[in-house]
N, C-alpha and C positions, 0 to 999 in steps of 0.2 A: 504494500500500500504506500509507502512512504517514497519507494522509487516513481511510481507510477504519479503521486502528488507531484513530485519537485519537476519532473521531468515535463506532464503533463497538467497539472494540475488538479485542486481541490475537486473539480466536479468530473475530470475523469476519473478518479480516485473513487466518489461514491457512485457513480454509474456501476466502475466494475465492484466494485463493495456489493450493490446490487444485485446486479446478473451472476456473482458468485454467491451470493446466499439462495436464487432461485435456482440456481443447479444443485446446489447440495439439498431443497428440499425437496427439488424434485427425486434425489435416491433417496432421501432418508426414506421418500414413501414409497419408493418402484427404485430398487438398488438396480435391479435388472434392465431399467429404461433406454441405457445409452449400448451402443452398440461397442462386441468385444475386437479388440484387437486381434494380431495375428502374434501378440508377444505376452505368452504366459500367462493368460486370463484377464489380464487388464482390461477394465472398459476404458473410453474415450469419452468425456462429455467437453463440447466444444461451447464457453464460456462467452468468449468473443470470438472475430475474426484474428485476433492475435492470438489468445491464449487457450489453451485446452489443457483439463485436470485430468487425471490418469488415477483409476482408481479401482481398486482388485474388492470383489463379494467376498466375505469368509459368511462361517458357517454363522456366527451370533453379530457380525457385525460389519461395517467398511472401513477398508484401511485407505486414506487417501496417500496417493505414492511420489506424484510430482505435477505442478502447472507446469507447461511446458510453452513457452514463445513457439506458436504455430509456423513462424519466418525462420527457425532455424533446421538443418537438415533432421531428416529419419536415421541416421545413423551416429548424431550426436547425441538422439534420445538415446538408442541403442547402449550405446557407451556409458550414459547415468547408468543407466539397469541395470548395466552387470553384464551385458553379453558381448 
C-alpha cells in the first residue's frame, strides 16, 4: 500500500485497498471461484490489470502465497515459487 500511495497516490492506494478486499471476499465465500493455474494448485485471482494474488485451497483454510505485478514475466513468478 504504501509503494502504490507515494508512487501513485492516496486514491490509487484505496481503489486497490478496495478491489483487494472484494477479491478476498469473494474466496473467503467460493475459495474455489478463480481459476487454477498450471503450477501446483495455485489459483489466480486477477485484482487489477497490474496485479494478481496467487493463492492455494487447503483443507480448513486459504493460504495466500504472493500479489504478483501482472507486467513482469511467467518465469520470474516461477522462480519466487521455488521451481
Amino acid at each position: 500500500m504504501q509503494y502504490i500511495e507515494s508512487e501513485h497516490g492516496l486514491e490509487a492506494a484505496l481503489k486497490f485497498m478496495d478491489a483487494t478486499d472484494n477479491v478476498l471476499a469473494s474466496i473467503s465465500m467460493f475459495p474455489k471461484i478463480f481459476s487454477l493455474t498450471d503450477y501446483k494448485d495455485l489459483r489466480r485471482a486477477v485484482i487489477t490489470k497490474q496485479t494478481s494474488l496467487y493463492y492455494l485451497v487447503l483443507e480448513e483454510e486459504v493460504e495466500l502465497v504472493i500479489f504478483w505485478d501482472n507486467r513482469q514475466s511467467g518465469e520470474g513468478l516461477i522462480e519466487v515459487l521455488g521451481e
